[in-house]
C-alpha positions in Angstrom: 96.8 136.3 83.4 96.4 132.9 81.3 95.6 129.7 82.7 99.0 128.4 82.2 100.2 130.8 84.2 97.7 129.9 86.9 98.2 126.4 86.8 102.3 126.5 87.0 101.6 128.8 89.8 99.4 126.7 91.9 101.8 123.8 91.0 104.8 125.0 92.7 103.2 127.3 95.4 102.0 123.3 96.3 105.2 122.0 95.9 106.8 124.5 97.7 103.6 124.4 100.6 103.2 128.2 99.7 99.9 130.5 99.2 100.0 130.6 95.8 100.1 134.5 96.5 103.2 133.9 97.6 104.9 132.9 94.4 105.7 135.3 91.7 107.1 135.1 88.2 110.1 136.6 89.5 110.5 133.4 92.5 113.5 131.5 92.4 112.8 127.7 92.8 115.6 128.1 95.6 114.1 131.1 97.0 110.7 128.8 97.0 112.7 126.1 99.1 111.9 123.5 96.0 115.0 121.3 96.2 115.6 118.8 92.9 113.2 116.3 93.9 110.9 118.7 94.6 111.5 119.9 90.7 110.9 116.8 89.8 107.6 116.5 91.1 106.4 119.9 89.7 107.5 118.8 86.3 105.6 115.5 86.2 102.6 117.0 87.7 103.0 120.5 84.6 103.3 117.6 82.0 100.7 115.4 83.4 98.3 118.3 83.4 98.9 119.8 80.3 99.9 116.2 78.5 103.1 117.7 77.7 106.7 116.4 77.9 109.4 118.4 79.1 113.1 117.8 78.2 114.8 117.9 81.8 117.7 115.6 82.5 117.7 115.4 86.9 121.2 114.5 86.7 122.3 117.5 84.5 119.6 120.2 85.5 122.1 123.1 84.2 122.0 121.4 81.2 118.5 121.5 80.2 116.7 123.0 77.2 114.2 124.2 79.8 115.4 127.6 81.7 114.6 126.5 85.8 116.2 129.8 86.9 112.7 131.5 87.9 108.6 130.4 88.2 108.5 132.6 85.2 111.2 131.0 82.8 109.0 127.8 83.8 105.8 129.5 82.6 107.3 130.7 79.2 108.5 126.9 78.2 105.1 125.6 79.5 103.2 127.7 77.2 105.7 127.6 74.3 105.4 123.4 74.6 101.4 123.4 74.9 101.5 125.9 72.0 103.6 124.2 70.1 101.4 121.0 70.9 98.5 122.6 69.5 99.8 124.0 66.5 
């Protein structure tokens, strides 16, 4: 398990005022209760920790780059933008 993953995880089991045991790669964000503020919030708080910036439009959420569908769609564009950071 990499410390992306960890991270993301504790970010929206916070958001979401869940163990972090409690959320899975397979979570929905509306299974999680997270409503679009609430996305929001995880996504300035997953950029601010990994000084990232990730393309998401609040108006147009469907419409994103980023795939929001699950915790683990999150994780795989996290790590894809810090990699791609770094490289």
């Amino acid at each position: 398990m990499s410390s992306i993953y960890s991270q993301v995880i504790d970010i929206i089991a916070s958001q979401a005022v869940l163990d972090a045991s409690d959320v899975g790669p397979e979570s929905t964000l509306e299974e999680l209760g997270i409503d679009s503020l609430g996305i929001v919030e995880s996504i300035f708080a997953i950029e601010e920790l990994f000084d990232i910036s990730i393309p998401f439009n609040a108006n147009d959420p469907d419409g994103s780059e980023i795939d929001f569908s699950s915790v683990g769609s999150i994780i795989e564009a996290v790590e894809r933008l810090v990699s791609g950071k770094s490289g």
